[in-house]
C-alpha positions as a LaTeX table, in Angstrom:
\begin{tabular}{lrrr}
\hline
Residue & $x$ (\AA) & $y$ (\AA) & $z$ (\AA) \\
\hline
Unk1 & 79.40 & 81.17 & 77.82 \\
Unk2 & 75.67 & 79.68 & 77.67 \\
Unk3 & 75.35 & 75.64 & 77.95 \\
Unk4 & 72.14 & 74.18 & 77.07 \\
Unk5 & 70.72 & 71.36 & 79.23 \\
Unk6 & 66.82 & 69.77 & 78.72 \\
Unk7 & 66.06 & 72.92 & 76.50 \\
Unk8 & 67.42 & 75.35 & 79.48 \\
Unk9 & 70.52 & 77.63 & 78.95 \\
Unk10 & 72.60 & 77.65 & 81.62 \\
Unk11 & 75.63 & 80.68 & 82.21 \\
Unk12 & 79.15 & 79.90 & 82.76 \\
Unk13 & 82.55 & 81.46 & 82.93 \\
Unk14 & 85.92 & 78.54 & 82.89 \\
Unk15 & 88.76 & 80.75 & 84.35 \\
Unk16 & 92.16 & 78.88 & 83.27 \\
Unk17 & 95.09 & 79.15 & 85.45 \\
Unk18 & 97.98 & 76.79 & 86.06 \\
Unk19 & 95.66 & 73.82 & 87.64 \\
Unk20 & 94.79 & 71.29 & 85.60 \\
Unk21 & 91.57 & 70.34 & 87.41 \\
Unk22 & 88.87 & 73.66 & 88.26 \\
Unk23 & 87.33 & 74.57 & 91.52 \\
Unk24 & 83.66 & 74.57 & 91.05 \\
Unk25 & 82.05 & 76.98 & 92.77 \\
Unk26 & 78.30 & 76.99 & 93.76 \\
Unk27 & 76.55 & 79.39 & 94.80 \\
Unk28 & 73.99 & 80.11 & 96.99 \\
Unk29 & 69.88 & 80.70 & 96.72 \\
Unk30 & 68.87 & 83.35 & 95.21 \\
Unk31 & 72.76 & 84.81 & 94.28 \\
Unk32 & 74.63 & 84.51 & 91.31 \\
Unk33 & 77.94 & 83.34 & 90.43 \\
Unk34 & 79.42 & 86.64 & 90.83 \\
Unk35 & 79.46 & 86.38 & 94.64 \\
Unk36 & 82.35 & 84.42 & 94.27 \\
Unk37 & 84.72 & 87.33 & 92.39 \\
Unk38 & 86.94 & 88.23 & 95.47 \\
Unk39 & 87.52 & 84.72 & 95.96 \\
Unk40 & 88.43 & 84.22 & 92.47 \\
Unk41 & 90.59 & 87.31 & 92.49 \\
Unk42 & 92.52 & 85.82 & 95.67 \\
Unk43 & 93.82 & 82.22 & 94.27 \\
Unk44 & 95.15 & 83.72 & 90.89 \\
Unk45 & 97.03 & 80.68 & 89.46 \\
Unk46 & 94.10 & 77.96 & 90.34 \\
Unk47 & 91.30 & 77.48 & 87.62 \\
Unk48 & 87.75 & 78.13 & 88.46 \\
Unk49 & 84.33 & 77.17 & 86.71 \\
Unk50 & 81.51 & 79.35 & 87.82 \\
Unk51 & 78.14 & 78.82 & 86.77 \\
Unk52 & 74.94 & 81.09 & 87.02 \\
Unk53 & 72.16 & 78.42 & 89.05 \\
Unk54 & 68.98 & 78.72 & 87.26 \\
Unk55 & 67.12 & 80.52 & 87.83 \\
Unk56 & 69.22 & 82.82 & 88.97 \\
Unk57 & 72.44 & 85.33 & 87.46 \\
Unk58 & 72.16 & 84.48 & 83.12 \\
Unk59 & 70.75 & 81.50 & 83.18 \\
Unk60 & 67.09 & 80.19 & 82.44 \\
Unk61 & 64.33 & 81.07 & 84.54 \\
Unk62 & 61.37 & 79.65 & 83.79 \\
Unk63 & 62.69 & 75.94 & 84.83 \\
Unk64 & 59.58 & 73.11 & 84.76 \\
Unk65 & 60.25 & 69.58 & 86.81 \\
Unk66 & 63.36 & 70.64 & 88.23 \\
Unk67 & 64.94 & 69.26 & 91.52 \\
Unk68 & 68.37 & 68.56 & 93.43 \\
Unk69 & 69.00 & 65.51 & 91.50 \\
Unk70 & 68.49 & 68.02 & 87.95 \\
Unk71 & 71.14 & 70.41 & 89.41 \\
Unk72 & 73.41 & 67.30 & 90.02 \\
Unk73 & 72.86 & 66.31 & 86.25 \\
Unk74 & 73.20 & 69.60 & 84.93 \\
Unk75 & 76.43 & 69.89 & 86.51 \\
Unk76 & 77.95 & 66.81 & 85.35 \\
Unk77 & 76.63 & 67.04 & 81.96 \\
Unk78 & 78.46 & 70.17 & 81.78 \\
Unk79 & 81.73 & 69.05 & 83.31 \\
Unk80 & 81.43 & 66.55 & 80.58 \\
Unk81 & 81.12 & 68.38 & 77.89 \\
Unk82 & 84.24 & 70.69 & 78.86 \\
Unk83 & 86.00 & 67.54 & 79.15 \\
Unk84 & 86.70 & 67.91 & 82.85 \\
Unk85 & 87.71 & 64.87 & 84.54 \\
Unk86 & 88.26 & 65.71 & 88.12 \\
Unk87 & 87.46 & 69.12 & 89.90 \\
Unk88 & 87.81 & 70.25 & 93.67 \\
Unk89 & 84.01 & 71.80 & 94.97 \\
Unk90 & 83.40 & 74.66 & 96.73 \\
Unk91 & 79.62 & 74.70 & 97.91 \\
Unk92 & 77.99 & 77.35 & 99.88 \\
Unk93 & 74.62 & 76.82 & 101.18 \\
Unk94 & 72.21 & 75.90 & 98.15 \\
Unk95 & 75.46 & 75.02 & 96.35 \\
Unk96 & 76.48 & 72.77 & 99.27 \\
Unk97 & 73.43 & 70.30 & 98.55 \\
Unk98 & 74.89 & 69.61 & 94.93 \\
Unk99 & 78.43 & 69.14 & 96.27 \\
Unk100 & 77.44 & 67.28 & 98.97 \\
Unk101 & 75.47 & 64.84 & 96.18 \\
Unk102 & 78.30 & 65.19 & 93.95 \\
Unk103 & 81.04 & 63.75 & 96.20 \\
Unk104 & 78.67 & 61.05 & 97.38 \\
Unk105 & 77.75 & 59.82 & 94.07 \\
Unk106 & 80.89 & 60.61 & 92.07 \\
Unk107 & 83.98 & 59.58 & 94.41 \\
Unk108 & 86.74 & 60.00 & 91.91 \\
Unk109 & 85.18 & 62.93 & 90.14 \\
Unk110 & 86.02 & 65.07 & 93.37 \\
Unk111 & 89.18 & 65.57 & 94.67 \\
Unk112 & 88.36 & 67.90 & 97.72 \\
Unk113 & 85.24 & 69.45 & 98.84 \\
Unk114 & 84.58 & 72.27 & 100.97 \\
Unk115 & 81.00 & 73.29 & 102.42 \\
Unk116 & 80.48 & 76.81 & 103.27 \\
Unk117 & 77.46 & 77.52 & 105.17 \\
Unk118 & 75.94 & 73.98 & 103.12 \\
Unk119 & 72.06 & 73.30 & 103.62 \\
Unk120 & 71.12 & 70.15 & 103.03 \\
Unk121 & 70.55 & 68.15 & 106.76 \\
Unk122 & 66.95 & 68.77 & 108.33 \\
Unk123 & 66.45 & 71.41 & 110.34 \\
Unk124 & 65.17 & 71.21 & 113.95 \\
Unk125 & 61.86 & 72.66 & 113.72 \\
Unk126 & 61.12 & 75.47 & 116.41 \\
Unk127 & 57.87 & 75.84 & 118.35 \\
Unk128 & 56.86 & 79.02 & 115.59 \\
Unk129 & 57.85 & 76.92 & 112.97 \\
Unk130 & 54.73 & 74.10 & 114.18 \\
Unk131 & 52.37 & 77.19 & 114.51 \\
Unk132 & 53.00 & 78.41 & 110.99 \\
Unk133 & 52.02 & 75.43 & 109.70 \\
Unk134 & 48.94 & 74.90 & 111.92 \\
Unk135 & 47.85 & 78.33 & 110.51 \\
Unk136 & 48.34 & 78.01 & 106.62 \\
Unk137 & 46.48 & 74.32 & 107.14 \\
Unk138 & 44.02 & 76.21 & 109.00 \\
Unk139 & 43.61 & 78.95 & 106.09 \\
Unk140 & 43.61 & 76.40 & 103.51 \\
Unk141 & 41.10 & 75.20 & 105.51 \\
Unk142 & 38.82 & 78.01 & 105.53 \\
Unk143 & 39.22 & 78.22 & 101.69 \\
Unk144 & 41.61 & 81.59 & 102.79 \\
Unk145 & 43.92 & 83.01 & 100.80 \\
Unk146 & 48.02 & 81.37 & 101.70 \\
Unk147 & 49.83 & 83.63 & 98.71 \\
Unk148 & 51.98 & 85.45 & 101.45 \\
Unk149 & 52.73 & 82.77 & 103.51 \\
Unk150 & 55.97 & 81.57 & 103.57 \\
Unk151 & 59.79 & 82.93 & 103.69 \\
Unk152 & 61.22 & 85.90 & 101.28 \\
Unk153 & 62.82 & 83.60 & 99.13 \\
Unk154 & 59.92 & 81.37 & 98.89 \\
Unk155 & 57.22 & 84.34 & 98.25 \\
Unk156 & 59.79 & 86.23 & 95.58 \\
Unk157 & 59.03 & 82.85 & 92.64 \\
Unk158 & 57.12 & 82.01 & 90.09 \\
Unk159 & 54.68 & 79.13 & 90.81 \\
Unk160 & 56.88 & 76.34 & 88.88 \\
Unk161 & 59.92 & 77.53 & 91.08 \\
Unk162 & 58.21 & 77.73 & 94.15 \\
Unk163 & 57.37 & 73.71 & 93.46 \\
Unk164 & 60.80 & 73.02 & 92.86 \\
Unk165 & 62.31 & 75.25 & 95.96 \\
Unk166 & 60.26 & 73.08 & 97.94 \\
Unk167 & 61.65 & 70.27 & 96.53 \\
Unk168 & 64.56 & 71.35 & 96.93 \\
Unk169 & 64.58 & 72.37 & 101.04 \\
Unk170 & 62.51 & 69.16 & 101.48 \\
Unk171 & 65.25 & 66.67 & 100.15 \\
Unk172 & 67.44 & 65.86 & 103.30 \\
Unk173 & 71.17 & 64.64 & 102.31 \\
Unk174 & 72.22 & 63.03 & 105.87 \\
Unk175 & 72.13 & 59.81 & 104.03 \\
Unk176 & 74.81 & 61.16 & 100.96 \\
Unk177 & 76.85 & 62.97 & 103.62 \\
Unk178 & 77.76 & 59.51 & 104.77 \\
Unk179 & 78.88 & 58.53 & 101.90 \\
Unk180 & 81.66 & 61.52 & 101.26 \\
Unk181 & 84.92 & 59.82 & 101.28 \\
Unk182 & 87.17 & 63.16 & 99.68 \\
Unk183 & 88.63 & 65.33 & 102.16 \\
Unk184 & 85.89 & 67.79 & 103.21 \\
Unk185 & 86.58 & 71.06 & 104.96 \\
Unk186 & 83.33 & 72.53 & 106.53 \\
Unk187 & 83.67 & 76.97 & 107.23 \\
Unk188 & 81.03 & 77.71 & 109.04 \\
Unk189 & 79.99 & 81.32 & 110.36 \\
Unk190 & 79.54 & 80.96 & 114.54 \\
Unk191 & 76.48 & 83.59 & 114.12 \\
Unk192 & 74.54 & 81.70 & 110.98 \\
Unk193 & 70.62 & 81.75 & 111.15 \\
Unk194 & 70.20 & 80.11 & 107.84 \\
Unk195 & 71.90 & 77.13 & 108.46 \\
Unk196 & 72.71 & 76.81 & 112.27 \\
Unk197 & 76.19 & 75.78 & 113.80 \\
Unk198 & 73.87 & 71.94 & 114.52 \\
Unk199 & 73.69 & 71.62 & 110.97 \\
Unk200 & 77.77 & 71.88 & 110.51 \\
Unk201 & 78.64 & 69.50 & 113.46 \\
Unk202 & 75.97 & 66.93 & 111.72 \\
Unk203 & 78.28 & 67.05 & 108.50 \\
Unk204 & 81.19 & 66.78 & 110.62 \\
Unk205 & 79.89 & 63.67 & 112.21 \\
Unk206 & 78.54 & 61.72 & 108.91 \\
Unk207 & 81.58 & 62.90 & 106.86 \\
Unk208 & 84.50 & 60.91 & 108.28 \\
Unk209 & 87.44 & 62.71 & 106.67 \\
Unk210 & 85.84 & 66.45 & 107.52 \\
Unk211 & 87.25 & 69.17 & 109.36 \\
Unk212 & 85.26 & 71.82 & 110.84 \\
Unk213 & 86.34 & 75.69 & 111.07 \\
Unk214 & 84.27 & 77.86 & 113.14 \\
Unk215 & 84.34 & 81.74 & 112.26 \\
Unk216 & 83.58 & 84.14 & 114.52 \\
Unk217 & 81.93 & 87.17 & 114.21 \\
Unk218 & 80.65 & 85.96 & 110.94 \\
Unk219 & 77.33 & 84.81 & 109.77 \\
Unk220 & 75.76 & 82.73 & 106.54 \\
Unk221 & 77.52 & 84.79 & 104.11 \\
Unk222 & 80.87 & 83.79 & 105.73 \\
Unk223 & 83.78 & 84.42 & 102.71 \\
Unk224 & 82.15 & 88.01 & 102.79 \\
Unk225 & 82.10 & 88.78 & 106.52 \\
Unk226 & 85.63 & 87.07 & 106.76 \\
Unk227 & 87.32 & 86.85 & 103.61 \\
Unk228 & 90.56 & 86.60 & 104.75 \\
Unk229 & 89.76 & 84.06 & 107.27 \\
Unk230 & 88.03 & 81.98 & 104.80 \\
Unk231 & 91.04 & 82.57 & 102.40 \\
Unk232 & 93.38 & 81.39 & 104.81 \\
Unk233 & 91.91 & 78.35 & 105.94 \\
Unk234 & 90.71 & 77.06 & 101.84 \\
Unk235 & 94.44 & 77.83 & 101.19 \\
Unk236 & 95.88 & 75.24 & 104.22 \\
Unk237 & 93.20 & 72.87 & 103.19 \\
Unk238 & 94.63 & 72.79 & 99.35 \\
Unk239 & 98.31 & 72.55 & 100.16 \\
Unk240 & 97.28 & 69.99 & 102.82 \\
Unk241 & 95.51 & 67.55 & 100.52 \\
Unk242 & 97.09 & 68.98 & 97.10 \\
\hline
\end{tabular}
């Protein structure tokens, strides 16, 4: 199904089981919904809405003035015209930022929330880190060419995206994390690069009803190094606070 928001088509599927409400899930940077198919296929009688990010899976890909706050809208605007009136979240990394904005700014919208992986608190910037920056300030400088500076997922957009990806990684959410009064389940993979274990026991800190599950062995991509882990603990959490 194709929703259009601000002149952008956006990609959904609405799976309808026995729950009333859906789980939302949101994906991360640079995937597409259908990351989430195993973890569909293992909670048969729930409901799930999936949706396609722009620009990635389906949906639109030439976005213009886009940022977290856009995704947020986007979201809700669809929600609304589904007529959902409450949903449970599942966020995983990219994803986590608009559920973490979501449950902040919408308290009776979301029942439960659970971060996977979530970016979204500021990162604690490494000595190579500083010199990277020193040396595209120095290039830009020198009038040198920057084009391939910058990470994989950075280098891999168009120059509108790239805008709004910075945007994006630049917004820091410690101050909506607070605000997260839903019961909040945080899975976090004990070997994650992307968004370090410092990052989860932040959340756990600002989000006062939060529990944290560390998975070992596993890294960013946690529900597919683990599955049944991750399975496991999102069922408890549901039959806890169903």
């Amino acid at each position: 199904m194709v929703f259009n928001y601000n002149d952008s088509k956006i990609f959904y599927r609405y799976y309808h089981g026995k729950s009333r409400s859906p789980t939302i899930l949101l994906h991360g940077w640079g995937c597409d919904s259908s990351i989430f198919k195993n973890l569909i296929d293992a909670f048969p009688s729930r409901s799930f809405l999936v949706i396609d990010l722009p620009p990635f899976g389906k949906s639109e890909k030439n976005l213009k003035d886009w940022n977290i706050f856009t995704y947020v809208g986007m979201l809700m605007s669809l929600c609304e015209h589904l007529d959902i009136e409450s949903c449970d979240l599942i966020g995983h990394s990219f994803g986590g930022r608009i559920a973490i904005i979501l449950s902040a700014v919408k308290c009776s919208f979301v029942h439960t929330c659970i971060l996977i992986g979530s970016a979204g608190m500021k990162p604690r910037h490494t000595l190579s880190y500083h010199i990277k920056i020193i040396k595209y300030k120095l290039y830009r400088y020198l009038g040198l060419s920057t084009a391939l500076m910058g990470s994989s997922d950075y280098l891999a957009l168009s120059p509108n995206m790239k805008k709004i990806f910075v945007s994006i990684v630049s917004t820091y959410l410690e101050q909506y994390s607070k605000k997260i009064a839903c019961p909040c389940l945080l899975i976090w993979g004990e070997n994650d690069k992307e968004t370090p274990l410092y990052m989860a026991s932040r959340l756990n800190r600002n989000i006062k009803n939060s529990k944290l599950c560390i998975v070992k062995n596993a890294g960013h991509y946690t529900f597919l190094d683990k599955p049944l882990k991750v399975y496991s603990e999102i069922e408890n959490f549901w039959e806890e606070h169903g």
